[in-house]
C-alpha positions as CSV (number, residue, x, y, z in Angstrom):
1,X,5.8,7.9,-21.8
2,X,9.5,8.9,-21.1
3,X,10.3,11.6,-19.6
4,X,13.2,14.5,-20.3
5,X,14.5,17.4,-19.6
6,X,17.5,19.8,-21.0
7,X,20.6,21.4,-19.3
8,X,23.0,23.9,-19.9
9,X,25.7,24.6,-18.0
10,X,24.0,23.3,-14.6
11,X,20.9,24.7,-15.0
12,X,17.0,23.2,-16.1
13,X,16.5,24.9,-19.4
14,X,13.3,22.8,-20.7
15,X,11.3,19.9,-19.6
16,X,9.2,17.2,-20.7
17,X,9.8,18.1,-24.9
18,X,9.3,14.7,-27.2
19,X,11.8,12.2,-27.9
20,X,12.6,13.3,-31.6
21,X,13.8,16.4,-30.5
22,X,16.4,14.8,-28.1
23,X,19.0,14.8,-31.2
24,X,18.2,18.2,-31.9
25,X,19.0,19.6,-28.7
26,X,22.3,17.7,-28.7
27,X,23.9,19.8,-31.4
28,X,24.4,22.0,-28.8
29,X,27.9,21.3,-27.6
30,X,26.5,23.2,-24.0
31,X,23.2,21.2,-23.9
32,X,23.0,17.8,-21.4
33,X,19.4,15.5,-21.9
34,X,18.0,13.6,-20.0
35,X,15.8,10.6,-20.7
36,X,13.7,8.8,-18.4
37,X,11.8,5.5,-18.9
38,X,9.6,3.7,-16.6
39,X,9.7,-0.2,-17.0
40,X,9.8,0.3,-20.9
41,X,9.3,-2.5,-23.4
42,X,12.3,-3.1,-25.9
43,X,10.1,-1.2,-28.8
44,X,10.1,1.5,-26.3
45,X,13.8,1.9,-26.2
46,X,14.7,1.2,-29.8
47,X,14.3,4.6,-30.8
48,X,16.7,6.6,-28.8
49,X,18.9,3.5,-28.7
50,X,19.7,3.9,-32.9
51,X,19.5,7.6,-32.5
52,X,22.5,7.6,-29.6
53,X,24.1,4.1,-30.8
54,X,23.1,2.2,-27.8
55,X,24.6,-1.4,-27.6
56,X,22.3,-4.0,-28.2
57,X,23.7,-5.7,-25.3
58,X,23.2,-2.7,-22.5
59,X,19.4,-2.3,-24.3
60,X,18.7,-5.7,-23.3
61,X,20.6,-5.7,-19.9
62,X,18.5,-2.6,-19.2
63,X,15.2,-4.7,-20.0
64,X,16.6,-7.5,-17.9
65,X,15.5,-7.6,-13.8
66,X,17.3,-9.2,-10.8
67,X,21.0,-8.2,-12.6
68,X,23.8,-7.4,-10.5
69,X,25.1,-3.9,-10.5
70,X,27.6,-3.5,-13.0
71,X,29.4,-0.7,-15.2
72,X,30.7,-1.6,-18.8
73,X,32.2,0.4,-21.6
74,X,31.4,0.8,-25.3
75,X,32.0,2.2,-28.5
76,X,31.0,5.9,-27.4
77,X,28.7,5.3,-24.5
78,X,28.9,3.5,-21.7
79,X,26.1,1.8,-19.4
80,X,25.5,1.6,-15.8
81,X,23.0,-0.5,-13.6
82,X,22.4,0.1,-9.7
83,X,19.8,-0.9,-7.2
84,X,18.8,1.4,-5.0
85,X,16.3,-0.1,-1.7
86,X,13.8,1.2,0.4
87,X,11.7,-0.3,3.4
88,X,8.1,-1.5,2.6
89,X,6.5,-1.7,5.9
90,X,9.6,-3.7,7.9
91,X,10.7,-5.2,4.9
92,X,13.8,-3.8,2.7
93,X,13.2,-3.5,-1.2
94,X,15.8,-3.2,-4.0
95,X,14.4,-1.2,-7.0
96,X,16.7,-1.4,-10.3
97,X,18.0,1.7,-12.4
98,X,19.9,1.6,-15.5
99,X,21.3,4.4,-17.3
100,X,22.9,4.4,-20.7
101,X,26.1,7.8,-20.5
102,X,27.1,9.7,-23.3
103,X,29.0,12.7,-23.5
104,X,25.9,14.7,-23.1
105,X,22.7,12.0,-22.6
106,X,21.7,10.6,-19.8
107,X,19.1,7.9,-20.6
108,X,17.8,5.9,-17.5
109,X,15.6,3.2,-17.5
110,X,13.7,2.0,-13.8
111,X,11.1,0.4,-11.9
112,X,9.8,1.7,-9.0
113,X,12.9,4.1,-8.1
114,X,11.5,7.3,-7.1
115,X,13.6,10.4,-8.8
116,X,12.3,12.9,-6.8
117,X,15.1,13.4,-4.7
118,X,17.6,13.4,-7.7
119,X,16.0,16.1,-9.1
120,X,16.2,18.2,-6.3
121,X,20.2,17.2,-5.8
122,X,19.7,18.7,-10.1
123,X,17.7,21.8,-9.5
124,X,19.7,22.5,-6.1
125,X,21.6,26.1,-6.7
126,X,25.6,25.9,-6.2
127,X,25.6,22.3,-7.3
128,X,28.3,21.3,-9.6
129,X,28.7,23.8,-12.8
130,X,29.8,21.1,-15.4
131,X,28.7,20.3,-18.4
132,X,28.5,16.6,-19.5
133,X,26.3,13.8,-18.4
134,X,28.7,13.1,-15.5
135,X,27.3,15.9,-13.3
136,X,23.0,14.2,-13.9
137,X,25.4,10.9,-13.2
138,X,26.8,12.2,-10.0
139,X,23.2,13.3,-8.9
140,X,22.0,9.9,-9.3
141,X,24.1,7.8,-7.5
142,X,25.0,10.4,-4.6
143,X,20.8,9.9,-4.2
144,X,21.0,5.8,-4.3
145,X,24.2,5.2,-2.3
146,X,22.6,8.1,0.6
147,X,19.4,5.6,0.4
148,X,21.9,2.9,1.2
149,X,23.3,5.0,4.7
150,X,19.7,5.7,5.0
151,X,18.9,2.1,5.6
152,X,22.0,1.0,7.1
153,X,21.2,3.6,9.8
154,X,17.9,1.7,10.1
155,X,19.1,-1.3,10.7
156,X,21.8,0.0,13.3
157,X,18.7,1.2,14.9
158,X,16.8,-1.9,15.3
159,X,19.9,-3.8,16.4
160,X,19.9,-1.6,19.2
161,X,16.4,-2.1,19.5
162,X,16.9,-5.9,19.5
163,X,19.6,-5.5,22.1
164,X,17.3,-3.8,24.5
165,X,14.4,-6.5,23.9
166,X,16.2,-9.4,24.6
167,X,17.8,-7.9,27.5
168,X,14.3,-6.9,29.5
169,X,13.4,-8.5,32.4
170,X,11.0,-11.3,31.0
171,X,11.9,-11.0,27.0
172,X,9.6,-12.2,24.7
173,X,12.0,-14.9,22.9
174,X,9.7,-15.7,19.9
175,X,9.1,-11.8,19.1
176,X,13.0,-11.3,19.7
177,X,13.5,-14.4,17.4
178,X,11.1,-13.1,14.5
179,X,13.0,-9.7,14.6
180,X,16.3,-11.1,14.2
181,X,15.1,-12.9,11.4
182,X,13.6,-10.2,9.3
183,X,16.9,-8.2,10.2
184,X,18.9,-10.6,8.8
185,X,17.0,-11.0,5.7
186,X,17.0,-7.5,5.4
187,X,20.8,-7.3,5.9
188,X,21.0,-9.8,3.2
189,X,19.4,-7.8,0.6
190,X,21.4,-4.6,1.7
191,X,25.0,-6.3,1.4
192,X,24.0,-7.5,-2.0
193,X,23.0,-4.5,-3.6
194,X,26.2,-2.8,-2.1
195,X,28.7,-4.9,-2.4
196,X,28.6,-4.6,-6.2
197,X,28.7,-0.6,-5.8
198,X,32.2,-0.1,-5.3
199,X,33.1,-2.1,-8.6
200,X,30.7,0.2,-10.5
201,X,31.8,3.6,-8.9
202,X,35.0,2.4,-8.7
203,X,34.9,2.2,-12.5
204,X,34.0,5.2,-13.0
205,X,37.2,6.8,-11.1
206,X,39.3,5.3,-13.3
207,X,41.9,7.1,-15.2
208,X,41.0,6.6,-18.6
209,X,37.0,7.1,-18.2
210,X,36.1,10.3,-19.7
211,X,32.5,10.5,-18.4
212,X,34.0,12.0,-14.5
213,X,36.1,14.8,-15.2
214,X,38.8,16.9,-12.7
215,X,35.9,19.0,-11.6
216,X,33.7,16.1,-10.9
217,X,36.4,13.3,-9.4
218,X,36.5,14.5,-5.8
219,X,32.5,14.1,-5.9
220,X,32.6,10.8,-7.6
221,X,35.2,9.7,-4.7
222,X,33.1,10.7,-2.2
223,X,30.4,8.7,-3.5
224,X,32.8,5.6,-3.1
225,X,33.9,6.6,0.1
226,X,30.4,5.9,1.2
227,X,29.7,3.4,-0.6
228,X,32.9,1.4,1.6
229,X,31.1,2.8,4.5
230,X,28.0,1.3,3.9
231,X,29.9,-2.0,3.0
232,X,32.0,-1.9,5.7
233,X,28.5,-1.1,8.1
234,X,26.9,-3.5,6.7
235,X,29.2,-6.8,7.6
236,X,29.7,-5.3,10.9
237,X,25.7,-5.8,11.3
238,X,25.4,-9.2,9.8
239,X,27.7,-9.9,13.0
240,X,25.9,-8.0,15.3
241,X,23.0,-10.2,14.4
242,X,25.1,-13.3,14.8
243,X,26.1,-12.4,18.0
244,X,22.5,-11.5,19.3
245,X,21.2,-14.7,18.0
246,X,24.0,-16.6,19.9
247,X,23.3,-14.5,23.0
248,X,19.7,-15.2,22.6
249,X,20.5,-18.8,22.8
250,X,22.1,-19.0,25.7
251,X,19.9,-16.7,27.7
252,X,17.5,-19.0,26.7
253,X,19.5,-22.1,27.5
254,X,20.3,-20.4,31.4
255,X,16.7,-19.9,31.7
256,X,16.2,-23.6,31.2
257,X,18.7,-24.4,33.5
258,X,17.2,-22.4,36.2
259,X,13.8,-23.8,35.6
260,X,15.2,-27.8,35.4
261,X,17.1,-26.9,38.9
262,X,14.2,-25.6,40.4
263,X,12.1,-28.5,38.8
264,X,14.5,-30.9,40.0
265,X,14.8,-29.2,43.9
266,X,10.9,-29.3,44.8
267,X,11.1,-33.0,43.3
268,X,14.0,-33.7,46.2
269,X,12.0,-32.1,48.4
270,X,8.5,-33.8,47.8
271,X,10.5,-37.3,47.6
272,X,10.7,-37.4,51.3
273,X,7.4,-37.0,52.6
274,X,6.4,-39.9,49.7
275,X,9.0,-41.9,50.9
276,X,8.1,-41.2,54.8
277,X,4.7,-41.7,54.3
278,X,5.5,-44.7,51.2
279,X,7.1,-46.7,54.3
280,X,4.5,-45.8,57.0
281,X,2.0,-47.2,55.0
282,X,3.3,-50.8,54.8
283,X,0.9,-53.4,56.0
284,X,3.4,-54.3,57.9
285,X,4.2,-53.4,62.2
286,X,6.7,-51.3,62.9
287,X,8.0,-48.7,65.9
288,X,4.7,-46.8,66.4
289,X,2.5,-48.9,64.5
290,X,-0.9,-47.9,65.4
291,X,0.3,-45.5,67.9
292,X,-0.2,-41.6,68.2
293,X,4.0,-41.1,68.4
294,X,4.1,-42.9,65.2
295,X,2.0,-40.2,63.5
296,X,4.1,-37.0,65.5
297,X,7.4,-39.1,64.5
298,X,6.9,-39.1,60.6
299,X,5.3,-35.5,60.9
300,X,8.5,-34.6,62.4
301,X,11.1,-35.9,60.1
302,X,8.9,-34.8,57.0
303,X,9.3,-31.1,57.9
304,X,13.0,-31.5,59.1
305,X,14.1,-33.2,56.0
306,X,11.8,-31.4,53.8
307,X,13.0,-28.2,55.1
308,X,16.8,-28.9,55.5
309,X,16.6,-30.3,52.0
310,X,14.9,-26.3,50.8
311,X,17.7,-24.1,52.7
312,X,20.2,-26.4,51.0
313,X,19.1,-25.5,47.7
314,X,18.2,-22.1,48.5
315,X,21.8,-21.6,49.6
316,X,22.7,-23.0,46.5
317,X,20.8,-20.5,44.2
318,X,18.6,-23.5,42.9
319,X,15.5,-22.2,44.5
């Protein structure tokens, strides 16, 4: 079922009336509608699409998943399509929104997008006295693009978090490894749902677009403002994570170093008590052979050499 509601001049005047009356309400030159429908099927949308003049090529972009945002322009409406995201456990989510602008109509078509917090930025006194579907427009897109700082504050966050990890004492490599992963996949998803945002609001701040008016441009630039900070945000992340990952590395690669010197010193050292004891053991006579001093002898220079052979590595840092 779709949902709508009526405006005038800023303010909720009804809610929730049918579809057929939509038309009705808009001979009101101070009446704004808005239409809302959840992951509708093309018969759903045919109505209000002859009754507003929808283009049959924004009806079935709306219909259409995995498109990139865009704005476009027609004969007397114009149509919009955003993604806004949201974190499923660890994981970060796009969720598509369409919206079809008119003068005075608002008609957006979603997924799993959650419009609770639009509507309060809609129902929120002192908000922006203007009549036209700009101001509902505004309200949306403030509410996605502050999702988008929402989650680039996230990720910041578990940079940070990464940074600590792999800095510890004894880090955990394959946790740190597995977290850097999902954050980059994450990070993925953000910079392509943003990247495509400053074309769209961009759009909308141009000259001859008569959906933002004076009274709603400085809003409308604020919204792009953010949207180049979350752009901007998000790029510097993706090389945070690079750099992290190449630290990780080469922690990892000093670690093996230390082990393979420390390997490599106790082999020296056991080498001469096999080699002492190796020749001793030849069936063969030789100084001390079957004598007591024989025994203290290659005791003797097992424990000097052995023990030289540790302080020289220990000196060295390999120990």
């Amino acid at each position: 079922m779709a949902r709508t509601r009526l405006y005038r001049q800023g303010t909720l005047a009804a809610s929730d009336f049918p579809l057929d009356e939509v038309s009705k309400h808009l001979e009101d030159p101070d009446s704004v509608v808005w239409v809302d429908f959840r992951s509708p099927t093309e018969a759903d949308l045919t109505t209000v699409a002859e009754e507003l003049g929808l283009h049959a090529l924004a009806v079935e972009d709306a219909l259409t998943e995995h498109e990139r945002p865009k704005f476009e322009q027609f004969d007397g409406n114009s149509f919009l399509k955003a993604k806004a995201v949201r974190f499923e456990g660890d994981r970060l989510v796009p969720s598509e929104v369409s919206a079809f602008i008119t003068e005075r109509a608002l008609i957006t078509v979603r997924d799993d997008f959650d419009f609770a917090d639009v509507l309060e930025r809609w129902d929120a006194p002192g908000g922006v006295e203007s009549v036209g579907a700009g101001y509902l427009l505004h309200g949306l897109l403030d509410s996605i693009v502050d999702g988008h700082l929402a989650a680039a504050q996230a990720l910041d966050d578990e940079v940070e978090a990464l940074e600590d990890a792999l800095f510890e004492e004894r880090p955990d490599h394959k946790a740190v490894q597995g977290r850097a992963l999902r954050l980059r996949k994450n990070l993925v998803v953000l910079r392509r749902v943003e990247l495509p945002m400053a074309d769209v609001v961009g759009g909308l701040l141009r000259a001859d677009q008569p959906i933002v008016t004076d009274e709603l441009r400085p809003y409308f630039q604020d919204v792009h403002d953010h949207v180049l900070r979350v752009t901007d945000w998000t790029e510097s992340l993706r090389e945070m994570t690079t750099t992290l990952r190449e630290t990780q590395l080469t922690a990892q690669g000093n670690v093996m170093n230390m082990i393979m010197k420390k390997v490599t010193s106790w082999a020296a050292i056991i080498a001469v008590p096999t080699a002492i004891t190796g020749f001793y053991g030849q069936n063969l006579p030789y100084p001390g052979f079957e004598k007591p001093s024989g025994f203290w002898v290659s005791t003797v220079a097992i424990l000097a050499l052995s023990g030289f052979l540790y302080l020289s590595f220990k000196k060295r840092d390999w120990l």
